[in-house]
C-alpha positions as protocol buffer text, in pm:
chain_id: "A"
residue {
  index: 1
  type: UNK
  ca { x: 10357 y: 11076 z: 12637 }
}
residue {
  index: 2
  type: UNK
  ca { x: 10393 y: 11209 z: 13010 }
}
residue {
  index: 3
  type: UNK
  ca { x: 10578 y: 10976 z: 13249 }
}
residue {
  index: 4
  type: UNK
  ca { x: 10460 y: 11007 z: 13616 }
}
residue {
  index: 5
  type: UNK
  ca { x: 10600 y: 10843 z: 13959 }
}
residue {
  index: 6
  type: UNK
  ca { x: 10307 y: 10715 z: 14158 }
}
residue {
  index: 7
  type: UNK
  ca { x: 10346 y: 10715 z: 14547 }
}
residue {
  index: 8
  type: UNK
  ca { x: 10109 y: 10414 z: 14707 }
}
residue {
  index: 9
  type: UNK
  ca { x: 10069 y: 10378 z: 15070 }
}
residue {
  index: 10
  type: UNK
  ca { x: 9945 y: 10001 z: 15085 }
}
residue {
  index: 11
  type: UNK
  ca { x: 10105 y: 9899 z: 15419 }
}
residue {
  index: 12
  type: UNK
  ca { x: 10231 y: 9561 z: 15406 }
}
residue {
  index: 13
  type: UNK
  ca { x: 10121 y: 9293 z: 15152 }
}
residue {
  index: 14
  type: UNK
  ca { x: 10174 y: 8970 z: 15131 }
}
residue {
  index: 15
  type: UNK
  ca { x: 10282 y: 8817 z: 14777 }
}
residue {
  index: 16
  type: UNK
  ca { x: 9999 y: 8724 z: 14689 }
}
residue {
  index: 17
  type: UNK
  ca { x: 9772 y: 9032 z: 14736 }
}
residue {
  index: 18
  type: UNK
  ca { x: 10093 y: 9209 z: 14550 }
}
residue {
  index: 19
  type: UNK
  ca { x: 9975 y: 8927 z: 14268 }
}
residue {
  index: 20
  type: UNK
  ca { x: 9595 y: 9013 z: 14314 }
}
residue {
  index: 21
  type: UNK
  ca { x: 9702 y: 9387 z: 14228 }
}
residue {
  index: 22
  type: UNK
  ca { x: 9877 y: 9373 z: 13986 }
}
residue {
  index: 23
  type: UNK
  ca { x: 9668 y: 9123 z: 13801 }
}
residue {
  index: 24
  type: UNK
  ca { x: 9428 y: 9407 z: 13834 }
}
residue {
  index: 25
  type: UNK
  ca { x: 9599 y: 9670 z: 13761 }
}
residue {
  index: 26
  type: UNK
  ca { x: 9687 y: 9497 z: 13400 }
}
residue {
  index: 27
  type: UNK
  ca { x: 9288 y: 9407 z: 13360 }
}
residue {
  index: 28
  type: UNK
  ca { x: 9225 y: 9772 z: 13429 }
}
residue {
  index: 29
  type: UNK
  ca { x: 9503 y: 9900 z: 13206 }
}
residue {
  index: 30
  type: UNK
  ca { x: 9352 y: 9638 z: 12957 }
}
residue {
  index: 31
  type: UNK
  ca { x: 9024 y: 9862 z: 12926 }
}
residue {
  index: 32
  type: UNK
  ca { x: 9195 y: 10257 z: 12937 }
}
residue {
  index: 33
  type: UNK
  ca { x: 9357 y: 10424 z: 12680 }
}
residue {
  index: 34
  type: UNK
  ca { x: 9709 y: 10542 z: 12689 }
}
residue {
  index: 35
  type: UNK
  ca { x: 9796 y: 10405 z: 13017 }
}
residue {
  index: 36
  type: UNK
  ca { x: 10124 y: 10189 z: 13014 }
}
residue {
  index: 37
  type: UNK
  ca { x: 10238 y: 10017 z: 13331 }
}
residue {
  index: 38
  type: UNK
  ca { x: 10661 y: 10036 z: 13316 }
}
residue {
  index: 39
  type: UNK
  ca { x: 10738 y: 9915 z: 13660 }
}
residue {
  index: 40
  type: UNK
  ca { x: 10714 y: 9938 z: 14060 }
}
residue {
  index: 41
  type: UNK
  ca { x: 10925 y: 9923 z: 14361 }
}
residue {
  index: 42
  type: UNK
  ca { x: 10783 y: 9805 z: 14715 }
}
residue {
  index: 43
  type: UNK
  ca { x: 10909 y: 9888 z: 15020 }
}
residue {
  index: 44
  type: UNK
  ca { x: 10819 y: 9713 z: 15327 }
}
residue {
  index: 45
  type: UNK
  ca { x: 10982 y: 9927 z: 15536 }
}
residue {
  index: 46
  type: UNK
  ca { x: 10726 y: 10249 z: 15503 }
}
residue {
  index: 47
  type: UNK
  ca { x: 10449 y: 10004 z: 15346 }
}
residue {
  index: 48
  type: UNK
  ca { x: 10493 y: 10207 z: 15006 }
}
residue {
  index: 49
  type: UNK
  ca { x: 10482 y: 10142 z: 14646 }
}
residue {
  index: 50
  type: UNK
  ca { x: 10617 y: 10325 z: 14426 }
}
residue {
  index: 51
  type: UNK
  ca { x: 10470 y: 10253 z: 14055 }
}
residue {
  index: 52
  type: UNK
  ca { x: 10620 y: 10413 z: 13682 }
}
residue {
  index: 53
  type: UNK
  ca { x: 10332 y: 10472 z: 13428 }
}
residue {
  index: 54
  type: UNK
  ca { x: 10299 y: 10645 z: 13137 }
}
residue {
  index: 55
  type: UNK
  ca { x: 9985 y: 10807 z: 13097 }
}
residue {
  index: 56
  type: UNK
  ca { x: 9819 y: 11071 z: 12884 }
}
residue {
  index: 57
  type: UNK
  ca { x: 9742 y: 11287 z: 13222 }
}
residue {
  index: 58
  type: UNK
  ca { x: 9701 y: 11291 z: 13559 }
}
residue {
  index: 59
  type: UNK
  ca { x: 9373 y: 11282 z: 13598 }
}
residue {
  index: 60
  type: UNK
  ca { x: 9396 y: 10919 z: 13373 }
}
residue {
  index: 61
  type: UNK
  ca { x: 9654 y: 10750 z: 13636 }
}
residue {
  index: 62
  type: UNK
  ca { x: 9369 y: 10898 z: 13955 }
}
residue {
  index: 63
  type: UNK
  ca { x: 9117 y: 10704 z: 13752 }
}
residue {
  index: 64
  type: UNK
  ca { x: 9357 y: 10379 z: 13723 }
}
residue {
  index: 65
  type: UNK
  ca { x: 9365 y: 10435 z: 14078 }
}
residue {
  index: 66
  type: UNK
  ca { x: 9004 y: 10422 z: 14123 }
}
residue {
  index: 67
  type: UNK
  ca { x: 8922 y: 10126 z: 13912 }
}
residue {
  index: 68
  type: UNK
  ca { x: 9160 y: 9925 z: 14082 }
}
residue {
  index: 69
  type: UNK
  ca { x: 9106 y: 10017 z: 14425 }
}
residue {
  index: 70
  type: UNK
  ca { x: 9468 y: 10066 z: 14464 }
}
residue {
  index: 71
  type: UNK
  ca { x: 9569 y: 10450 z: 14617 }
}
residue {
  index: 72
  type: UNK
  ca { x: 9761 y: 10684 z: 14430 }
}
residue {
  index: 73
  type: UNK
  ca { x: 9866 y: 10927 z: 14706 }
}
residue {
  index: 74
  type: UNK
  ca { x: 10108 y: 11134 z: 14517 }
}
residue {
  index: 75
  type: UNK
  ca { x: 10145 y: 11177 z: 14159 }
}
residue {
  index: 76
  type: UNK
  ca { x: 10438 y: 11321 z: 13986 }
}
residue {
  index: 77
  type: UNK
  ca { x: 10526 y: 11416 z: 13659 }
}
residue {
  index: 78
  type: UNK
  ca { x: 10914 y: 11359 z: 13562 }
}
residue {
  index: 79
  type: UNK
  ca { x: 11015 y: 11648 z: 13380 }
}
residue {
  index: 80
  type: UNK
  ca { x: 11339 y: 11480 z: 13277 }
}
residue {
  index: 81
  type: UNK
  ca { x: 11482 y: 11093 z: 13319 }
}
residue {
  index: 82
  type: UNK
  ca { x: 11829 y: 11074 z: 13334 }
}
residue {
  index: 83
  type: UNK
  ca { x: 12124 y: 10736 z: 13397 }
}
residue {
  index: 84
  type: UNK
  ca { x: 12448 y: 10761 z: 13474 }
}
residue {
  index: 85
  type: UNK
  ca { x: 12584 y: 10655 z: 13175 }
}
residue {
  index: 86
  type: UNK
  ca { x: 12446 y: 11029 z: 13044 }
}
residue {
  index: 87
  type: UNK
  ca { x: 12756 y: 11137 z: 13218 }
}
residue {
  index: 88
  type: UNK
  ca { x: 13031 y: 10914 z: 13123 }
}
């Protein structure tokens, strides 16, 4: 299945509207097909989040992104996940 980085401009949240999203986000997920949340990274520095999903397609994380309210202003497919211990 595709892996895509989601870019989220969200501004800054406290920690509990960072709970209130992601509790939807899993209710959402809950109800879709093929979605699978892996993790996210916030920064409060350019009021960003930056989410890891595997998804069937695009078009599947933009409609995660509807149901939850939450914006998905750039969506990228990795094309190839590499570590560092790939090149010990």
């Amino acid at each position: 299945m595709p892996r895509y980085i989601i870019e989220r401009t969200v501004g800054s949240l406290s920690k509990e509207q960072l709970e209130a999203a992601g509790k939807k986000s899993n209710e959402v997920i809950a109800d879709m097909d093929g979605i699978v949340w892996i993790r996210s990274y916030v920064s409060d520095a350019e009021g960003k989040i930056y989410c890891e999903y595997d998804a069937p397609n695009a078009e599947a994380i933009r409609e995660h992104a509807r149901r939850t309210g939450i914006p998905a202003d750039k969506i990228s497919e990795v094309s190839l996940e590499i570590s560092p211990v790939m090149f010990q």
